[in-house]
FIKE-393212 format. One line per field, with one value per atom (N, C-alpha, C, CB): atom name; residue in one letter; x, z, y. Coordinates in steps of 0.05 Angstrom, whole numbers. Glycine has a CB too. Layout:
BEGIN
atomo: CA,...
residuo: A,...
x: X,...
z: Z,...
y: Y,...
This chain:
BEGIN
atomo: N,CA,C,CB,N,CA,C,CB,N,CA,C,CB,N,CA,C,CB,N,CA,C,CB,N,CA,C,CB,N,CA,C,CB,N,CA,C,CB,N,CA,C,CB,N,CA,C,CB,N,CA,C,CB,N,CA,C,CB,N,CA,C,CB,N,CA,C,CB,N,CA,C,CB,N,CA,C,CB,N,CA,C,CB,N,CA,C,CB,N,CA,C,CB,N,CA,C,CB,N,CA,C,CB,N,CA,C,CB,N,CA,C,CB,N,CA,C,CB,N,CA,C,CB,N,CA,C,CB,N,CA,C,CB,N,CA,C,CB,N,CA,C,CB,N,CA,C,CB,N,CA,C,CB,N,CA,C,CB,N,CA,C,CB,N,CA,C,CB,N,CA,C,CB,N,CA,C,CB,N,CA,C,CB,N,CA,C,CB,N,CA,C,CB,N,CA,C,CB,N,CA,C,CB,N,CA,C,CB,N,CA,C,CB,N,CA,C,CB,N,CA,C,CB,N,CA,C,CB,N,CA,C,CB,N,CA,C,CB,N,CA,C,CB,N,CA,C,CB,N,CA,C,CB,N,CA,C,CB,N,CA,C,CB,N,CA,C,CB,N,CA,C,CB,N,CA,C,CB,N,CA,C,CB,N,CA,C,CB,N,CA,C,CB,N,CA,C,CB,N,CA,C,CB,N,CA,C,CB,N,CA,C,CB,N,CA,C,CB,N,CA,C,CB
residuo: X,X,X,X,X,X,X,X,X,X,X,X,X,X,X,X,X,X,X,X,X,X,X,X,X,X,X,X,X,X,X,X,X,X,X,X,X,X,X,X,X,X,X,X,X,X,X,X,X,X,X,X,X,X,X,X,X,X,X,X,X,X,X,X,X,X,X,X,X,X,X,X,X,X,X,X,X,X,X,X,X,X,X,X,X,X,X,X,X,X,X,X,X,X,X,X,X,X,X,X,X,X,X,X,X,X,X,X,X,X,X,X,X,X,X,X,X,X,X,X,X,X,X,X,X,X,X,X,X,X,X,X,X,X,X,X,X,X,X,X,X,X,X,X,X,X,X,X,X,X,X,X,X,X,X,X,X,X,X,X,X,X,X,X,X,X,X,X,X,X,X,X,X,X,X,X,X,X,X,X,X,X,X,X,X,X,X,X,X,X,X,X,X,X,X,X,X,X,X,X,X,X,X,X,X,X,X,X,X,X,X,X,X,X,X,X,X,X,X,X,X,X,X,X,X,X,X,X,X,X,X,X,X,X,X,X,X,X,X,X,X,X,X,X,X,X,X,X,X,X,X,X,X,X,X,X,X,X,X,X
x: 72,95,89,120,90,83,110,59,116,128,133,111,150,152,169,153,152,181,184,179,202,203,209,222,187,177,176,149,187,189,173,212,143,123,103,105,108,86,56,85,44,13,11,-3,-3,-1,-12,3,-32,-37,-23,-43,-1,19,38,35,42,52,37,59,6,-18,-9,-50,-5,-2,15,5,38,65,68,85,59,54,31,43,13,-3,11,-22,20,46,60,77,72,99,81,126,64,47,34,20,21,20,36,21,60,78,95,98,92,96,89,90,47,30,39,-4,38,46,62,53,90,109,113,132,101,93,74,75,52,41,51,10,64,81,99,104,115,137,128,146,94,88,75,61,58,58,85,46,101,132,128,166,126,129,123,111,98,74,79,39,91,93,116,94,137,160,153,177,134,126,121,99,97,79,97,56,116,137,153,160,167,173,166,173,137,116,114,85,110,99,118,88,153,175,176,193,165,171,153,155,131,107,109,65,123,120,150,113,157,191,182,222,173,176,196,144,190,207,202,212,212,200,207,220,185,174,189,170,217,242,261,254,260,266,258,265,224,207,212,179,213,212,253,216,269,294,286,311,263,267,252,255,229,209,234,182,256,261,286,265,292,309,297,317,271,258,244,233
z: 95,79,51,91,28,1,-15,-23,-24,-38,-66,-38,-81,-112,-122,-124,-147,-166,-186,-179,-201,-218,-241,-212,-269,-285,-314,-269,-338,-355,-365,-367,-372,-393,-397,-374,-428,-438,-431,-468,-440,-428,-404,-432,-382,-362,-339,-359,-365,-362,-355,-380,-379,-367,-349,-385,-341,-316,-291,-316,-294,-276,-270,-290,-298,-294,-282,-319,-294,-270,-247,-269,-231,-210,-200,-213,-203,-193,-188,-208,-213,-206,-184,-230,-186,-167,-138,-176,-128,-109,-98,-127,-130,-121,-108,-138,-131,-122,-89,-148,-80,-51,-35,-43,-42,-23,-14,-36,-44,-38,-23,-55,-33,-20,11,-32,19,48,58,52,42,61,55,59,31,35,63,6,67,94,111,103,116,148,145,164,120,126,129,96,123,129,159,112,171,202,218,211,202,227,224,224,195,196,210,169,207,237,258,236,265,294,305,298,285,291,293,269,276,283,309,260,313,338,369,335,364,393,389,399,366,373,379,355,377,386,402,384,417,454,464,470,445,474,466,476,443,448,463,420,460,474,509,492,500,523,524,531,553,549,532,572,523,501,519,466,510,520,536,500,522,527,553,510,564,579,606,571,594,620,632,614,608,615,638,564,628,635,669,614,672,700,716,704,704,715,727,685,715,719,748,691,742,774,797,778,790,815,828,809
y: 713,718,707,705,731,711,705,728,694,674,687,648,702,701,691,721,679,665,679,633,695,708,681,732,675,666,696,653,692,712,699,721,703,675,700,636,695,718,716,718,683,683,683,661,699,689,671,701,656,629,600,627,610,588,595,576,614,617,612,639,606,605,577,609,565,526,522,504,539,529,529,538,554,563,535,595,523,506,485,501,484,447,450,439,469,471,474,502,483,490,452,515,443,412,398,397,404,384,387,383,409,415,405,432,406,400,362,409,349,319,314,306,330,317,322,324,349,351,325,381,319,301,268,305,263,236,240,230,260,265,260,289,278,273,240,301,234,193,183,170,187,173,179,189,205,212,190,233,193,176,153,176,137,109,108,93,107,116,122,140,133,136,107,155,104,75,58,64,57,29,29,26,49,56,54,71,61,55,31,68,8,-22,-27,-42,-25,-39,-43,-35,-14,-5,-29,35,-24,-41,-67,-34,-89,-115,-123,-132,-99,-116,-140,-74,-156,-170,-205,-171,-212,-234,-262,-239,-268,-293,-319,-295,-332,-361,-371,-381,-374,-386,-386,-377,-354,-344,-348,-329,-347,-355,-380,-356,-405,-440,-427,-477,-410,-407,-398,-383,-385,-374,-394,-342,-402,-422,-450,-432,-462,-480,-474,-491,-445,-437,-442,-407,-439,-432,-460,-407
């Protein structure tokens, strides 16, 4: 599927530039999103896997028993 932007610019050079920016500035902000993704992911999975019981809890069960 192609994409037109209707641009009225006589050289069509600078319509070449514009077209590049706006194309840049896409590509970045797509891949800042998916590093946001992944850094969100990553924080997410370490929560899961340190959730354990703290020290405290343990000296709490050790002393029932």
């Amino acid at each position: 599927m192609q994409i037109e932007i209707y641009m009225p610019c006589e050289p069509q050079s600078v319509c070449d530039v514009i077209n590049i920016t706006f194309v840049l500035i896409a590509v970045i902000a797509a891949l800042f999103f998916i590093r946001v993704l992944i850094h969100e992911y990553k924080n997410i999975q370490g929560v899961k896997k340190t959730k354990r019981p703290s020290k405290s809890s343990k000296r709490k069960q050790a002393k029932k028993k």
